[in-house]
N, C-alpha and C positions, 0 to 999 in steps of 0.2 A: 969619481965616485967617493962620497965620504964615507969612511972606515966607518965600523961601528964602536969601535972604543971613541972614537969622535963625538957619535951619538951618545955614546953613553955618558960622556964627559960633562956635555950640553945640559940631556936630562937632567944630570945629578948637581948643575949650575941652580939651574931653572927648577930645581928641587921638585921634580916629576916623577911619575913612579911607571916606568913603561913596560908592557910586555915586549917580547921578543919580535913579534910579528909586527909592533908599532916601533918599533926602534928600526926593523930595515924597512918600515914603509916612509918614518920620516928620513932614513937615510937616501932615498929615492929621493925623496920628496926635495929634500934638503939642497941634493944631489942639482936636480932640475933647475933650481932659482940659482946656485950658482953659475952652471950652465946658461942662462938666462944671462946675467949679468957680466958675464965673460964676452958674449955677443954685443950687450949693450956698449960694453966697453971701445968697441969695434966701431961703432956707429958715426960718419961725423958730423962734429956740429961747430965745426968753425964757422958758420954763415949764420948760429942762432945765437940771438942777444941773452943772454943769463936776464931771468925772470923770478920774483917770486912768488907769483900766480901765474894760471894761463887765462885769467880773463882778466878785464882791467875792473878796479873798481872805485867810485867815487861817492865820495860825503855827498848825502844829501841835505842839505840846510836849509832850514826856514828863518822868517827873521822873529824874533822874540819880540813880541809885541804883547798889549793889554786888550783880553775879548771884552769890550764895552757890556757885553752882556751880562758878563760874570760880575761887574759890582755887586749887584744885590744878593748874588749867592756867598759873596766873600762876607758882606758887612753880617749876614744871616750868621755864617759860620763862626764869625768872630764873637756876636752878640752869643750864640750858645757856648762858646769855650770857657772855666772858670776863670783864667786870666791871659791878660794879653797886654804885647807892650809896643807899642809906637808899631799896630796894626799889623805882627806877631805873633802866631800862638807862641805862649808860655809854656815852656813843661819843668819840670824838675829834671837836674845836674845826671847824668849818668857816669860822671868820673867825676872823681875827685882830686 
Protein backbone atom coordinates (compact mmCIF):
# COMPACT_ATOMS: atom_id res chain seq x y z
CA UNK A 1 0.00 0.00 0.00
CA UNK A 2 1.44 3.41 -0.83
CA UNK A 3 1.59 5.73 2.25
CA UNK A 4 -0.15 8.81 1.94
CA UNK A 5 2.87 11.13 2.40
CA UNK A 6 3.71 9.29 -0.90
CA UNK A 7 0.48 10.64 -2.22
CA UNK A 8 1.00 13.67 -1.00
CA UNK A 9 4.39 14.07 -2.44
CA UNK A 10 3.04 12.97 -6.12
CA UNK A 11 0.18 15.50 -5.89
CA UNK A 12 2.28 18.42 -4.83
CA UNK A 13 4.91 17.06 -8.13
CA UNK A 14 2.06 17.04 -10.38
CA UNK A 15 0.96 20.32 -8.70
CA UNK A 16 -2.57 19.09 -7.77
CA UNK A 17 -4.67 20.21 -5.06
CA UNK A 18 -6.38 16.94 -3.49
CA UNK A 19 -8.79 16.44 -0.91
CA UNK A 20 -8.35 13.87 1.80
CA UNK A 21 -10.81 11.38 0.43
CA UNK A 22 -8.87 11.59 -3.18
CA UNK A 23 -5.58 11.30 -1.78
CA UNK A 24 -6.56 7.57 -0.17
CA UNK A 25 -8.56 6.78 -3.10
CA UNK A 26 -5.61 7.54 -5.49
CA UNK A 27 -3.53 5.90 -2.69
CA UNK A 28 -5.71 2.60 -3.48
CA UNK A 29 -5.74 3.38 -6.73
CA UNK A 30 -2.17 3.96 -7.07
CA UNK A 31 -1.71 1.06 -4.75
CA UNK A 32 -3.69 -1.56 -7.44
CA UNK A 33 -1.51 -0.63 -10.76
CA UNK A 34 1.59 -1.28 -8.77
CA UNK A 35 0.02 -4.51 -7.57
CA UNK A 36 -0.78 -4.99 -11.20
CA UNK A 37 2.62 -4.70 -12.39
CA UNK A 38 4.50 -6.69 -9.70
CA UNK A 39 2.44 -9.65 -11.31
CA UNK A 40 3.18 -8.42 -14.67
CA UNK A 41 6.69 -8.72 -13.61
CA UNK A 42 6.14 -12.42 -12.91
CA UNK A 43 4.73 -13.31 -16.19
CA UNK A 44 7.16 -15.21 -18.76
CA UNK A 45 7.92 -14.19 -21.91
CA UNK A 46 11.01 -15.92 -23.04
CA UNK A 47 9.21 -17.47 -26.03
CA UNK A 48 7.88 -13.70 -27.27
CA UNK A 49 9.92 -11.96 -29.80
CA UNK A 50 10.21 -7.98 -28.57
CA UNK A 51 7.84 -6.06 -30.72
CA UNK A 52 7.00 -2.47 -31.37
CA UNK A 53 3.45 -3.04 -32.31
CA UNK A 54 1.23 -5.94 -32.12
CA UNK A 55 0.12 -5.74 -35.52
CA UNK A 56 2.27 -5.58 -38.52
CA UNK A 57 2.18 -2.61 -40.70
CA UNK A 58 3.04 -1.73 -44.34
CA UNK A 59 3.59 1.40 -46.68
CA UNK A 60 1.10 1.46 -49.03
CA UNK A 61 2.65 2.88 -52.35
CA UNK A 62 1.44 3.84 -55.59
CA UNK A 63 3.60 4.69 -58.59
CA UNK A 64 3.75 8.44 -59.20
CA UNK A 65 2.65 8.91 -62.57
CA UNK A 66 0.99 11.86 -64.90
CA UNK A 67 -3.21 11.65 -64.94
CA UNK A 68 -3.48 12.41 -68.90
CA UNK A 69 -6.60 13.97 -67.86
CA UNK A 70 -5.24 16.66 -65.62
CA UNK A 71 -3.29 18.53 -68.64
CA UNK A 72 -5.91 20.76 -69.33
CA UNK A 73 -6.75 21.57 -65.76
CA UNK A 74 -2.90 22.35 -65.20
CA UNK A 75 -2.38 24.42 -68.51
CA UNK A 76 -6.20 26.28 -67.14
CA UNK A 77 -4.45 26.79 -63.81
CA UNK A 78 -1.27 27.99 -64.86
CA UNK A 79 -2.91 30.50 -67.65
CA UNK A 80 -4.88 31.99 -64.50
CA UNK A 81 -1.83 32.37 -61.92
CA UNK A 82 -0.13 36.06 -62.44
CA UNK A 83 3.30 34.42 -63.06
CA UNK A 84 4.84 31.34 -63.67
CA UNK A 85 8.16 29.88 -64.60
CA UNK A 86 9.30 26.79 -66.65
CA UNK A 87 5.34 25.54 -65.95
CA UNK A 88 5.56 26.66 -62.01
CA UNK A 89 3.52 28.64 -60.02
CA UNK A 90 5.44 31.79 -59.04
CA UNK A 91 4.97 33.21 -55.61
CA UNK A 92 6.84 35.65 -53.63
CA UNK A 93 10.10 34.72 -51.17
CA UNK A 94 8.83 33.93 -47.61
CA UNK A 95 12.46 34.09 -46.17
CA UNK A 96 14.91 36.09 -46.72
Amino acid sequence: MILKQEVENIAKLARLGLTEEEKENFGRELSSILDYIEKLKKASVNKVEPTSRSFLLENVMRKDRENPACGSSISILLGMFPETKNGFLKTKPILQ
